[in-house]
DOMAR-9252 format. One line per 2 residues: number of its first residue (from 1); their letters; for each residue x, y, z of C-alpha. Coordinates in pm, 1 decimal. Layout:
NUM	A	X,Y,Z | ... .
//
This chain:
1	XX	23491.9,10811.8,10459.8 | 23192.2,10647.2,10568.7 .
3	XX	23073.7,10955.1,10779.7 | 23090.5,11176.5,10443.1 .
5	XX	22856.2,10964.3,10228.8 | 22629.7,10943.7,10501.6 .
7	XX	22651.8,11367.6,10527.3 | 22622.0,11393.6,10153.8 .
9	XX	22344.4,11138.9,10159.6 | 22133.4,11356.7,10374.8 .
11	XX	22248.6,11656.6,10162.5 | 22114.3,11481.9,9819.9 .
13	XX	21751.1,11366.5,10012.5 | 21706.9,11017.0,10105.1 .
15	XX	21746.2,10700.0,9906.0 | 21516.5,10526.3,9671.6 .
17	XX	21473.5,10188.4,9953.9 | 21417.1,10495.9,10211.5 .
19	XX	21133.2,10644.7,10019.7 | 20944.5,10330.4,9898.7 .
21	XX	20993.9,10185.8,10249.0 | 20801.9,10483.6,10404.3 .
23	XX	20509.1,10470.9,10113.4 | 20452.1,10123.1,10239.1 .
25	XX	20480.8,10190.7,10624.9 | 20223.5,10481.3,10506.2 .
27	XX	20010.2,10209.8,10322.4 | 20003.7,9999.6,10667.0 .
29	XX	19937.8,10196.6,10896.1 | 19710.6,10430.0,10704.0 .
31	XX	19897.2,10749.5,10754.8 | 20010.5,11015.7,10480.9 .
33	XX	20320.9,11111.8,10460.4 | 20502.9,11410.5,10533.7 .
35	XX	20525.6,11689.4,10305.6 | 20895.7,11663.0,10188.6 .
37	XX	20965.6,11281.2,10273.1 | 21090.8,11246.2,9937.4 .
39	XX	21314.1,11505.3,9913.3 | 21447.2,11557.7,10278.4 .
41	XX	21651.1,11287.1,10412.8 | 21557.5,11401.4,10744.3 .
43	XX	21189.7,11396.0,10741.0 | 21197.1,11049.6,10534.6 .
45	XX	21415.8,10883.8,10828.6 | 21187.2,11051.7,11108.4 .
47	XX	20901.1,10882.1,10944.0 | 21066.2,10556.9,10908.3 .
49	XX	21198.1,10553.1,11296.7 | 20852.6,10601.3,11409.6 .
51	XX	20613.2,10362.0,11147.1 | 20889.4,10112.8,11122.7 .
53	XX	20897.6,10038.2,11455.1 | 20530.5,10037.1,11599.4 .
55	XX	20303.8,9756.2,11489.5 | 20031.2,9770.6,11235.4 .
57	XX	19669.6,9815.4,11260.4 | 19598.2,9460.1,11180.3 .
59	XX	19883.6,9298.6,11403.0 | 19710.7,9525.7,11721.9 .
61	XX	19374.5,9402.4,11587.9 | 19512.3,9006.0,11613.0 .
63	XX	19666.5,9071.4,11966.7 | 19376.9,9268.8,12122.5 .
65	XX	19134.8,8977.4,11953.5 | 19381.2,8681.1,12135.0 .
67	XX	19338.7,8958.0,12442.7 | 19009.4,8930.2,12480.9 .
69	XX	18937.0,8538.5,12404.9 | 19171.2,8481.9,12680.4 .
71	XX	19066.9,8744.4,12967.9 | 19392.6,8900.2,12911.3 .
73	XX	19509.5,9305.5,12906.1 | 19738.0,9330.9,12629.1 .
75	XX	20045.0,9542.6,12751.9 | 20100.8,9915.9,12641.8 .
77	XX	20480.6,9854.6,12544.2 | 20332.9,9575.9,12312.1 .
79	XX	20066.4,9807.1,12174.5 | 20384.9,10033.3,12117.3 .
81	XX	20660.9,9774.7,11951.5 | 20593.9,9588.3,11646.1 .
83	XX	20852.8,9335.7,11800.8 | 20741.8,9316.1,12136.8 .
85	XX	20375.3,9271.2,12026.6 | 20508.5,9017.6,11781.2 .
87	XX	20658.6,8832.9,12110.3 | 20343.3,8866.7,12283.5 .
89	XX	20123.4,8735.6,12029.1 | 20375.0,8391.1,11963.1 .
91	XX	20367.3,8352.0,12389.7 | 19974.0,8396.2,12380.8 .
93	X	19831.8,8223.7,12114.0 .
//
């Protein structure tokens, strides 16, 4: 039953939490949106698996600025994972 409320879910667009969650990963990362991410449950939750998961502007800023006042090269999969930039930052500052 489960699997048919998710199909009809995608069927009706995406859900309100969907849709304000990707205007604020939009806000954060200072992207637009995708035409249709309000409507299309499909482009909303491709926007959210990508901006969800990589780690803001401001967080990249903070690591690369810890980086740099310690002579170290902050690591590509960090610069890639909001949580493994997150563990990088605690085990460096």
């Amino acid at each position: 039953m489960a699997e048919e409320t998710q199909t009809e879910r995608k069927r009706g667009g995406p859900t309100e939490k969907m849709v304000e969650s990707a205007k604020k990963a939009a806000e954060r990362h200072g992207v637009a949106l995708p035409k249709g991410f309000d409507t299309d449950f499909d482009t909303c939750k491709g926007f959210l698996d990508v901006y969800l998961s990589k780690p803001t502007p401001k967080a990249l800023s903070f690591a690369e600025s810890i980086a740099k006042d310690k002579g170290l090269e902050l690591p590509e999969v960090a610069r890639n994972s909001a949580k493994d930039l997150s563990a990088w930052i605690d085990a460096n500052k």
